[in-house]
Each structure stands twice: as structure tokens, then as C-alpha cells.
Biotite code that builds the C-alpha atoms (Angstrom):
import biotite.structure as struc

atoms = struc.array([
    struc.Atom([0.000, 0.000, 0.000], chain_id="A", res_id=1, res_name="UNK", atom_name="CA", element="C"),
    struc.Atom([1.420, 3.611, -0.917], chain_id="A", res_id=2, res_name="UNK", atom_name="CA", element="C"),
    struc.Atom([-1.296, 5.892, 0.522], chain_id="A", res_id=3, res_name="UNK", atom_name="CA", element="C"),
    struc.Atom([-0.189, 8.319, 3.483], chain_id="A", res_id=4, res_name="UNK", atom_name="CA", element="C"),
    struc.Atom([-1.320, 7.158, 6.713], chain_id="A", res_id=5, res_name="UNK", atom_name="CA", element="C"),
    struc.Atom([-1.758, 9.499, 9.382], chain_id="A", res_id=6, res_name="UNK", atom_name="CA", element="C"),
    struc.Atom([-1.447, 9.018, 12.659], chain_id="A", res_id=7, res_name="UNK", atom_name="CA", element="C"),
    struc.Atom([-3.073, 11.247, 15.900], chain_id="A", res_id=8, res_name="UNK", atom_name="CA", element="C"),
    struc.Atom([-5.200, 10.628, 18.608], chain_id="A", res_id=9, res_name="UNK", atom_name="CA", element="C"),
    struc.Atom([-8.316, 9.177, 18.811], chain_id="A", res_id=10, res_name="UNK", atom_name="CA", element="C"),
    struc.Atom([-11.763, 11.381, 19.253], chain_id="A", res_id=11, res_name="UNK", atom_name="CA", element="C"),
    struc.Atom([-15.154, 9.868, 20.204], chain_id="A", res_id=12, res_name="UNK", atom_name="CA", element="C"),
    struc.Atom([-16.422, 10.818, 16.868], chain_id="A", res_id=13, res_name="UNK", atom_name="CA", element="C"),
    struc.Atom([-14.422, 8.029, 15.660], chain_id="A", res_id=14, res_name="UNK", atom_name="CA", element="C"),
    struc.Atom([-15.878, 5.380, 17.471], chain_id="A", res_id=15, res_name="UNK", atom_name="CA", element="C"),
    struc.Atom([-18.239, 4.477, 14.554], chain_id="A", res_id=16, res_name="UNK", atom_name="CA", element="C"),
    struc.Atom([-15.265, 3.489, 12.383], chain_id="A", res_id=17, res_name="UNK", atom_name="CA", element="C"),
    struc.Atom([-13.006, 1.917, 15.576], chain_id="A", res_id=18, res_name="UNK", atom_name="CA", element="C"),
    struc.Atom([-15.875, -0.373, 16.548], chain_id="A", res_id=19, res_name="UNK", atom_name="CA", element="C"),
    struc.Atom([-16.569, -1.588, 12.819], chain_id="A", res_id=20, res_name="UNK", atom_name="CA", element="C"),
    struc.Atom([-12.312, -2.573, 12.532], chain_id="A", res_id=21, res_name="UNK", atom_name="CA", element="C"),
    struc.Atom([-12.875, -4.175, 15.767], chain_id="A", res_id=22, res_name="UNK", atom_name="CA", element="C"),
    struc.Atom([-15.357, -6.204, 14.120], chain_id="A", res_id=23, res_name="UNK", atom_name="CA", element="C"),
    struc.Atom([-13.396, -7.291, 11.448], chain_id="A", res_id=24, res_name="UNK", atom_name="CA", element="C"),
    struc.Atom([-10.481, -8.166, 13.955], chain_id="A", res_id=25, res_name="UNK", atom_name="CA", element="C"),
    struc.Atom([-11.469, -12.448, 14.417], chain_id="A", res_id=26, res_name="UNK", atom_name="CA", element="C"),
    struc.Atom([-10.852, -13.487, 17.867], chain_id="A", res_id=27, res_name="UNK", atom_name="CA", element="C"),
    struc.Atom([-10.888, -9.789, 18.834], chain_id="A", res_id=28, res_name="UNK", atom_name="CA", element="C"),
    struc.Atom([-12.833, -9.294, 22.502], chain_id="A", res_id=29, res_name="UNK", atom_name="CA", element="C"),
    struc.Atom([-15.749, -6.960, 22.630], chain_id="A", res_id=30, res_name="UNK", atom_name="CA", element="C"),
    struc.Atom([-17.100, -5.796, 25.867], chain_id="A", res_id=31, res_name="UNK", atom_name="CA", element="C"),
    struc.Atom([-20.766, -4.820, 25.914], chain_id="A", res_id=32, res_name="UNK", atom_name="CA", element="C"),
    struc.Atom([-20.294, -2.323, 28.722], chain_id="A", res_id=33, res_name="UNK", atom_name="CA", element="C"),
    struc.Atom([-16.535, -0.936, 28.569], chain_id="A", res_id=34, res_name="UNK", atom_name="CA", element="C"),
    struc.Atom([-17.006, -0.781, 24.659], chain_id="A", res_id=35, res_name="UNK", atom_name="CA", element="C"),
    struc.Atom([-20.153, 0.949, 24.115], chain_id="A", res_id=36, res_name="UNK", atom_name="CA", element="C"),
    struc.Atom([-20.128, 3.902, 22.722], chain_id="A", res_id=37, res_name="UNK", atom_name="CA", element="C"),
    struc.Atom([-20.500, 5.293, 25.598], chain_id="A", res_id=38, res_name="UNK", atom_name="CA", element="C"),
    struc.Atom([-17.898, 3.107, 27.507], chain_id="A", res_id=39, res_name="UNK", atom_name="CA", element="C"),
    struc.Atom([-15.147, 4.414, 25.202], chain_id="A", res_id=40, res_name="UNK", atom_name="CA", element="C"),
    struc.Atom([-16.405, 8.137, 25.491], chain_id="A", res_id=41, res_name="UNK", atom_name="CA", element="C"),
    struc.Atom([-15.914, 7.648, 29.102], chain_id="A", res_id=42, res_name="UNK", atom_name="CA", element="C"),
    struc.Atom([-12.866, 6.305, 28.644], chain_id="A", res_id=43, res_name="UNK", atom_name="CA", element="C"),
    struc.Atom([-11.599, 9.129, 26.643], chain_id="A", res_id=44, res_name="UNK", atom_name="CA", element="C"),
    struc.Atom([-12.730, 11.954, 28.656], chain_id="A", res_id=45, res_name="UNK", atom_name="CA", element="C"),
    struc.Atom([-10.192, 10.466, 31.074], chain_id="A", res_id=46, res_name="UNK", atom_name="CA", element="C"),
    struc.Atom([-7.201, 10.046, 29.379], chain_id="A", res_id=47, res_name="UNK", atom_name="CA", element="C"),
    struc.Atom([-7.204, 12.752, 26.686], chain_id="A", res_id=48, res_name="UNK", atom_name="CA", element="C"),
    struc.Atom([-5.077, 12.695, 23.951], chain_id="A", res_id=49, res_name="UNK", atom_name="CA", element="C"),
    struc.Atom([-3.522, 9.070, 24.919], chain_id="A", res_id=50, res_name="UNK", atom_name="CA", element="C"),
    struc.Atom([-5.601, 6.642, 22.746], chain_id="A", res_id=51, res_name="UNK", atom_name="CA", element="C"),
    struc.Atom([-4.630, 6.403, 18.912], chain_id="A", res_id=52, res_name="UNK", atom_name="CA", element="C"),
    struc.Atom([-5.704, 6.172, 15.610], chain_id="A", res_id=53, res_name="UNK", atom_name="CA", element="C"),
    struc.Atom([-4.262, 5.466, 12.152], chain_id="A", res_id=54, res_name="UNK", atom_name="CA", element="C"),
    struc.Atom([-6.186, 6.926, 9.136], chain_id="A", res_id=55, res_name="UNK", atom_name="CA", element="C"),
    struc.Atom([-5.868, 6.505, 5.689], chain_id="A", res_id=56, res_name="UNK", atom_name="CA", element="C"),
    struc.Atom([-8.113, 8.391, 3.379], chain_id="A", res_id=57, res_name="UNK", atom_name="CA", element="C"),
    struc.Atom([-10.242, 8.865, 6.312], chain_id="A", res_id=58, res_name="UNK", atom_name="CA", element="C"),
    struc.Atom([-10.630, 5.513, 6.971], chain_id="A", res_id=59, res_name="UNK", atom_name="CA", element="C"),
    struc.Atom([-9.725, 4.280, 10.118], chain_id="A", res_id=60, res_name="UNK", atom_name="CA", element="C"),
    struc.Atom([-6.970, 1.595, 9.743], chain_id="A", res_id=61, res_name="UNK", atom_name="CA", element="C"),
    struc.Atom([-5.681, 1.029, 13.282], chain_id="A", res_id=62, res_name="UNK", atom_name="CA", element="C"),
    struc.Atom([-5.905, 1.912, 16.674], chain_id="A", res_id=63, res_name="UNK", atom_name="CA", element="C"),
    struc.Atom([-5.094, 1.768, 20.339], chain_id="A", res_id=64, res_name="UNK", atom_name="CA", element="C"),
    struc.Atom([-7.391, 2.789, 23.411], chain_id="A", res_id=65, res_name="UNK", atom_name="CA", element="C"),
    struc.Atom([-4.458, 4.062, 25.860], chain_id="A", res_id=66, res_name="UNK", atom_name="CA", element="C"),
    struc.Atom([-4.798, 5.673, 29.450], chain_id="A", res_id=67, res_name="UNK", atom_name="CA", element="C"),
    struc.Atom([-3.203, 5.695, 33.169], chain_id="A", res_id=68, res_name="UNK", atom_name="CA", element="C"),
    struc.Atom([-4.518, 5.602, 36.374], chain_id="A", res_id=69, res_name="UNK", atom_name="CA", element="C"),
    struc.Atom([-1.351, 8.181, 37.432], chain_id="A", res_id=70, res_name="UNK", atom_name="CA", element="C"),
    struc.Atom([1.457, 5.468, 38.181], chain_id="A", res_id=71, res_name="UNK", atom_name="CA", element="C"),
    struc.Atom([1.153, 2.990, 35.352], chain_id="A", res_id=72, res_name="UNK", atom_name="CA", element="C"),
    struc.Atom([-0.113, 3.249, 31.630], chain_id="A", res_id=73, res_name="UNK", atom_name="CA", element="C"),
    struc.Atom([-2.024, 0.687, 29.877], chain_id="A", res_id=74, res_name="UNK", atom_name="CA", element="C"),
    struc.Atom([-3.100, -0.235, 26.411], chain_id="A", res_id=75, res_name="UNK", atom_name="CA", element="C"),
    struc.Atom([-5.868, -1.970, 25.532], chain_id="A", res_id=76, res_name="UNK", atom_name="CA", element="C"),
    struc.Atom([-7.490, -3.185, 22.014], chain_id="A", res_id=77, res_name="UNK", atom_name="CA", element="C"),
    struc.Atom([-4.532, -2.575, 19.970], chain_id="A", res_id=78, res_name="UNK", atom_name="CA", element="C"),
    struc.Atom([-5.107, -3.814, 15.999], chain_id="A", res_id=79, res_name="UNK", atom_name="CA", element="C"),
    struc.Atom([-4.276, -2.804, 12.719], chain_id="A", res_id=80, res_name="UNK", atom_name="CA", element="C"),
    struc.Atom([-7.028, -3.900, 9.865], chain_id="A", res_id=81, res_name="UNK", atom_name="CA", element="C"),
    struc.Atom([-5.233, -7.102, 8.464], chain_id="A", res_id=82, res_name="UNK", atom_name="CA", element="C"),
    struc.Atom([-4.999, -5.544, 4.781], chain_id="A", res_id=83, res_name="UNK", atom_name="CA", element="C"),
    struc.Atom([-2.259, -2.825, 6.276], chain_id="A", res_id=84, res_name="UNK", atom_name="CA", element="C"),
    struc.Atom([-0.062, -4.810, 8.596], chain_id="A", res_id=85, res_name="UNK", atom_name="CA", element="C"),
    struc.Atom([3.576, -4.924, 8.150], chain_id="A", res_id=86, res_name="UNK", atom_name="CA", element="C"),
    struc.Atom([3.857, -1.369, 7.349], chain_id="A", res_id=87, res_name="UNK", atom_name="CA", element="C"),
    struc.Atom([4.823, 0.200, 10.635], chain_id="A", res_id=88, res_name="UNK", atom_name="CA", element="C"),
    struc.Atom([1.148, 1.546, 11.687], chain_id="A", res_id=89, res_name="UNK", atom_name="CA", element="C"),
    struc.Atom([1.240, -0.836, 14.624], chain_id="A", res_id=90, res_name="UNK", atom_name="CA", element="C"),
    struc.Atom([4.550, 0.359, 16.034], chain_id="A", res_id=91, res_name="UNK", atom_name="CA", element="C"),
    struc.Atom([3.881, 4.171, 15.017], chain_id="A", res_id=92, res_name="UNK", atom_name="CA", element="C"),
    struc.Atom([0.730, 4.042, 17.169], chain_id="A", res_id=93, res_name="UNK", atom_name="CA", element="C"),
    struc.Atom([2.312, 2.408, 20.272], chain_id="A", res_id=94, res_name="UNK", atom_name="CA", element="C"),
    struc.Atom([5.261, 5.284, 19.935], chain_id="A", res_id=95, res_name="UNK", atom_name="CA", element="C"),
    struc.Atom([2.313, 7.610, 19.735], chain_id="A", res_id=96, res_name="UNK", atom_name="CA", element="C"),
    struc.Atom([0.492, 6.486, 22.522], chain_id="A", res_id=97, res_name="UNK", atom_name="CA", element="C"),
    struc.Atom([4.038, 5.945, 24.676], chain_id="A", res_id=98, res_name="UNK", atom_name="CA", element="C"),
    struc.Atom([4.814, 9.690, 23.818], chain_id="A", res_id=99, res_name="UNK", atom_name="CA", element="C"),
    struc.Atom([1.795, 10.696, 25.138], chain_id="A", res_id=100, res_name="UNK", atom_name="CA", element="C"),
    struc.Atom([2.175, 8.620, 28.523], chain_id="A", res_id=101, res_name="UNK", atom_name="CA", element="C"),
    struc.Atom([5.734, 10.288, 29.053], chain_id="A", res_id=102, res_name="UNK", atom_name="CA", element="C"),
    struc.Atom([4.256, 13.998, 28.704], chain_id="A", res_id=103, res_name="UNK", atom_name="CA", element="C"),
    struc.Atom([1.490, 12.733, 31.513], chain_id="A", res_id=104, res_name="UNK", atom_name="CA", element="C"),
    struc.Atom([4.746, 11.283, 33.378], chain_id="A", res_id=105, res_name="UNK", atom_name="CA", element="C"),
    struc.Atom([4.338, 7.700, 33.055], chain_id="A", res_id=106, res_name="UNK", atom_name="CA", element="C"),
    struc.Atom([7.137, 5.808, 33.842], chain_id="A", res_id=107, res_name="UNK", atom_name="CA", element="C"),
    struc.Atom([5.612, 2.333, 33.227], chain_id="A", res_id=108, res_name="UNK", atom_name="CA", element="C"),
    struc.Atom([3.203, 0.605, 30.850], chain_id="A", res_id=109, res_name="UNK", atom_name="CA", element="C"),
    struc.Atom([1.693, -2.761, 30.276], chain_id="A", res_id=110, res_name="UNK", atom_name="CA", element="C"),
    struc.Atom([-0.778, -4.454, 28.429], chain_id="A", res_id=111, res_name="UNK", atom_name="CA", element="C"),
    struc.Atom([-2.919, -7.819, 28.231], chain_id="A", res_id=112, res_name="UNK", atom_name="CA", element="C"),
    struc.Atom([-2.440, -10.063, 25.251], chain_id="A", res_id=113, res_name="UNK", atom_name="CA", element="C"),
    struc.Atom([-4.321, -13.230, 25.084], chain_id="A", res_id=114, res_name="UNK", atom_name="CA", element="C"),
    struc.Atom([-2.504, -16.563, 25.211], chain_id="A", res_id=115, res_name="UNK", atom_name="CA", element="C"),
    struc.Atom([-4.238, -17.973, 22.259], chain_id="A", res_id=116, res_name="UNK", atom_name="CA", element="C"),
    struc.Atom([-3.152, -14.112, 19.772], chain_id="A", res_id=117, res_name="UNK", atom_name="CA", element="C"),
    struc.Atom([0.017, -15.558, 18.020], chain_id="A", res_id=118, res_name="UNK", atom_name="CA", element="C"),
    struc.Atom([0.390, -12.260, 15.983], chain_id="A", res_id=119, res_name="UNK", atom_name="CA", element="C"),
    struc.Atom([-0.019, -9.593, 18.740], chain_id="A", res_id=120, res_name="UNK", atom_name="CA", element="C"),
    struc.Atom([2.584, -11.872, 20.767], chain_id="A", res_id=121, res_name="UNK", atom_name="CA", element="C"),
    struc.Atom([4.138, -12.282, 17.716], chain_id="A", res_id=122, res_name="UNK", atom_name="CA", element="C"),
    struc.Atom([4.387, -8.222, 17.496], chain_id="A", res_id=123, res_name="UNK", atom_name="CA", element="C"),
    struc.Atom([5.146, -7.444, 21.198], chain_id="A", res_id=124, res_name="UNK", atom_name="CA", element="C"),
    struc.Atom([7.887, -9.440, 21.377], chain_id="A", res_id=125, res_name="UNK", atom_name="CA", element="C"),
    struc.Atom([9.085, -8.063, 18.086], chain_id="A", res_id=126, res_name="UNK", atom_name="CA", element="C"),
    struc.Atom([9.092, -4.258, 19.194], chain_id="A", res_id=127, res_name="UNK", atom_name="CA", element="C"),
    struc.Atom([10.892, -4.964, 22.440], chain_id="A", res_id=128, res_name="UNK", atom_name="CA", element="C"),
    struc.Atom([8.320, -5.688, 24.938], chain_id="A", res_id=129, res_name="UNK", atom_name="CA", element="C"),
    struc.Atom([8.938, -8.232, 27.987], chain_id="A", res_id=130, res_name="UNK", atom_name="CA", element="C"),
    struc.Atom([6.776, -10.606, 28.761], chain_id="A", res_id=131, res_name="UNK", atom_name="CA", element="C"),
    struc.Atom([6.423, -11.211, 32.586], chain_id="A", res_id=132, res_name="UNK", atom_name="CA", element="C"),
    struc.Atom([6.726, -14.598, 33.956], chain_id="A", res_id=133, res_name="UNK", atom_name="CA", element="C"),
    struc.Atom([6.721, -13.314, 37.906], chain_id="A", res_id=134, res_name="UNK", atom_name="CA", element="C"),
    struc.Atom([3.568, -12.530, 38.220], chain_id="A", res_id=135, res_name="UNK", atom_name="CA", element="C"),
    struc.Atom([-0.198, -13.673, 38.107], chain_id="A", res_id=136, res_name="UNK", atom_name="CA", element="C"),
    struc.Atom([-3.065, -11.457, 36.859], chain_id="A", res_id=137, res_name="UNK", atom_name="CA", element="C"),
    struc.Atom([-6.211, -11.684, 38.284], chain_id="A", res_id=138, res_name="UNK", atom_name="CA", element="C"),
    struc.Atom([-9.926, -10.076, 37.687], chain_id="A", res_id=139, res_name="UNK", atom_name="CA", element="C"),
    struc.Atom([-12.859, -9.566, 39.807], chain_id="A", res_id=140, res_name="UNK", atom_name="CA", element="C"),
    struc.Atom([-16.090, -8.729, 38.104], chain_id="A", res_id=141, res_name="UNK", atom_name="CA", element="C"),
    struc.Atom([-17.889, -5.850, 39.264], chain_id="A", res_id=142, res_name="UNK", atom_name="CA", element="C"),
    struc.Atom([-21.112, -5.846, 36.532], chain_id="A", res_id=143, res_name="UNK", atom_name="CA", element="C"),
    struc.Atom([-22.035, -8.927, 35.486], chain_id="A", res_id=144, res_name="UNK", atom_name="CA", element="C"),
    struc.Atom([-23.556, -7.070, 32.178], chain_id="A", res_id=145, res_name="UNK", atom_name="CA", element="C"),
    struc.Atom([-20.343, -6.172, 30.639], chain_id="A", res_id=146, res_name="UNK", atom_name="CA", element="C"),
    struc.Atom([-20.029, -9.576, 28.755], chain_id="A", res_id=147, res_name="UNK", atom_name="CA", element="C"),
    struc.Atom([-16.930, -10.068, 26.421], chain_id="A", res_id=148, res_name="UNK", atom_name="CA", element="C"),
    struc.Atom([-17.870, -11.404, 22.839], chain_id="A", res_id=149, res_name="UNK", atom_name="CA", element="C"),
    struc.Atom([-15.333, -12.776, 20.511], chain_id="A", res_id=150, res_name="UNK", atom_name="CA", element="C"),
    struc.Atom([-15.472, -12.103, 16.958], chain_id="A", res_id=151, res_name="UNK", atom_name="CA", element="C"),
    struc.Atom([-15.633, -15.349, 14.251], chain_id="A", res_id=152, res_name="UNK", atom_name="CA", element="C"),
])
């Protein structure tokens, strides 16, 4: 591919186009609460300017929801439509989103990948990121309504 892509941060007036590469993402997790439109407005109003998008000919291509609770950044649903991978997008949004975490003065972030995503594992470990082996991760539920779907 040879058009521009553009990279900046991501605006709630996006979401239409986010949620629909989500959708095309398979094995990509959905929550019904936390990814609502209004979820992801939420989540944006409290980390402004940290999430990212990638746009080509204003259409959304990629994208990472990014924020911090003050001491440690996090991303969450990173993914680059499968017709522009290998191009750099992914790793231009992470430096994005990791330049954006430094001017709020984050010294630290992680993420979750799933066990069974052999490319985004396959692409953390290829940009330098550590996977942690001293540590468990747990969740507790706190609304039972916020179900995770997988995509097909």
C-alpha cells in the first residue's frame, strides 16, 4: 500500500469506524459495557489525547485505546485492519500512545495479550516488549452485564 497514513489521537467521533475494525479483527474481545459507545467516550474523557488512531483516506486503519490511572499506563485493544499490517502503523501508534504517557509522566506501561493471539505476541515481542513470567493477573467482576464477545 502507498497511501499516506496518518497518525493522531483518537476522538469519540471516531468510534463508529473503531468499533466496525474491531469487528473485522477475528478473535478480537468486545465488551458490551466498557465498549459501548459510551464506555469508550468515558474512557476518553479520562485520558485525553492518549488513545490512537491510524487513518488513511479517512478511513480508520488502526488503533489503540491508551490511558493511566497516574502510576502505570495501559493499552488496551490494539489492531491494525489485516490488509495494512507490516507497514509500521502498529509500532507508530504504540510510539504515539508511549509519547503521550511520558508527557502525563508515566514511567511504566503494560498491556494484556491473550494466550491464544500468536500475531499480537508475535508483534510485542518483536518491538521490544517483555513478557512477565513473575507474576499472576487476576480479575474480579464488578457488573455482570459487561459480557466479552469474541469475533468469528
Amino acid at each position: 500500500m502507498t497511501e499516506k497514513i496518518i497518525i493522531r489521537s483518537m476522538k469519540i467521533e471516531d468510534y463508529d469506524q473503531v468499533r466496525a475494525l474491531w469487528m473485522k479483527i477475528r478473535g478480537f474481545g468486545i465488551r458490551s459495557v466498557d465498549d459501548s459507545r459510551e464506555g469508550v467516550d468515558r474512557f476518553l474523557r479520562r485520558n485525553p489525547g492518549c488513545s490512537v488512531v491510524a487513518e488513511c483516506d479517512g478511513v480508520i486503519v488502526g488503533s489503540i485505546l491508551c490511558g493511566h490511572d497516574g502510576r502505570r499506563g495501559c493499552l488496551y485493544h490494539v489492531c491494525v485492519d489485516p490488509e495494512y499490517r507490516k507497514q509500521g502503523i502498529g509500532k507508530a501508534m504504540v510510539v504515539f500512545a508511549m509519547d503521550a504517557l511520558r508527557k502525563e509522566e508515566i514511567n511504566k506501561v503494560c498491556l494484556i495479550a491473550f494466550t491464544v493471539n500468536d500475531i499480537g505476541n508475535a508483534f510485542w515481542n518483536e518491538i521490544g516488549w517483555t513478557k512477565r513470567e513473575d507474576l499472576n493477573y487476576y480479575d474480579f467482576t464488578l457488573n455482570e452485564a459487561n459480557i466479552t464477545a469474541f469475533n468469528q
